[in-house]
C-alpha positions in Angstrom: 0.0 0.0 0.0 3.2 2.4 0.8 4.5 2.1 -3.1 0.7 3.1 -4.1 1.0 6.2 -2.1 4.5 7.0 -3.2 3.5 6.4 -7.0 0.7 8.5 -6.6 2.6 11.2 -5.3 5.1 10.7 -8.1 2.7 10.9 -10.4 0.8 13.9 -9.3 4.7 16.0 -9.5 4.8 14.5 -12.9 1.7 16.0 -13.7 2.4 19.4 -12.3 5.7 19.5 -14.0 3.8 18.7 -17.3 1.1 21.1 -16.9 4.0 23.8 -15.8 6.0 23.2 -18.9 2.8 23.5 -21.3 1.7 26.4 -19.6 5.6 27.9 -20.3 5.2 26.7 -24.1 2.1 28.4 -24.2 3.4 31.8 -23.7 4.6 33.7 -26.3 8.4 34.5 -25.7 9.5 37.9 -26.8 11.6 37.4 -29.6 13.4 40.7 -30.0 16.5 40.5 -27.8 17.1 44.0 -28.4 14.5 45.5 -26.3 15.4 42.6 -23.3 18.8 44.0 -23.0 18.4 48.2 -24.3 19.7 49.9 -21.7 21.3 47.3 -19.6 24.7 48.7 -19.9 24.1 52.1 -18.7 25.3 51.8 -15.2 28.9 49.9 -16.0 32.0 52.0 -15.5 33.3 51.4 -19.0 30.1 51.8 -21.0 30.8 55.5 -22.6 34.0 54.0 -23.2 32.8 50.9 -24.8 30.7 53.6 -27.0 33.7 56.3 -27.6 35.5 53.1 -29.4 32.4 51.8 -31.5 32.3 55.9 -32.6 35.4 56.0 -33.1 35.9 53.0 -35.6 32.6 53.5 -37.5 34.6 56.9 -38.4 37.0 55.5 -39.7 39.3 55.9 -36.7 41.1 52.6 -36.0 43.9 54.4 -34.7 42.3 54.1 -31.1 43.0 50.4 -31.2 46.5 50.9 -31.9 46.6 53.4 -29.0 45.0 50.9 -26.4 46.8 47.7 -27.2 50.1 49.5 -26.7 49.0 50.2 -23.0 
């Protein structure tokens, strides 16, 4: 009678996994990562840098690299 308990039990966390995972399924999951992660960033200490460098080569100016790896 003890294994008819336990089985039941089993089964009944089996179920609530289930209808946890369908229920997850079911959601629609936002697909643009973009919006998950805008603004993120703003708060590190090297953001503006990070931004400065991306300027910097989209310029043209790749002379910045140079500059840091010589550091």
């Amino acid at each position: 009678m003890a294994t008819n308990i336990s089985l039941e039990k089993r089964l009944a966390a089996v179920e609530a996994a289930i209808a946890q995972l369908q229920k997850h399924v079911a959601t629609p999951q936002s697909t643009n990562w973009l919006q998950e992660i805008a603004g993120s960033f703003k708060d590190e200490p090297g953001f503006e840098e990070v931004l400065a460098y991306g300027r910097a080569i989209r310029q043209g100016d790749e002379s910045i690299l140079e500059t840091r790896e010589e550091l």
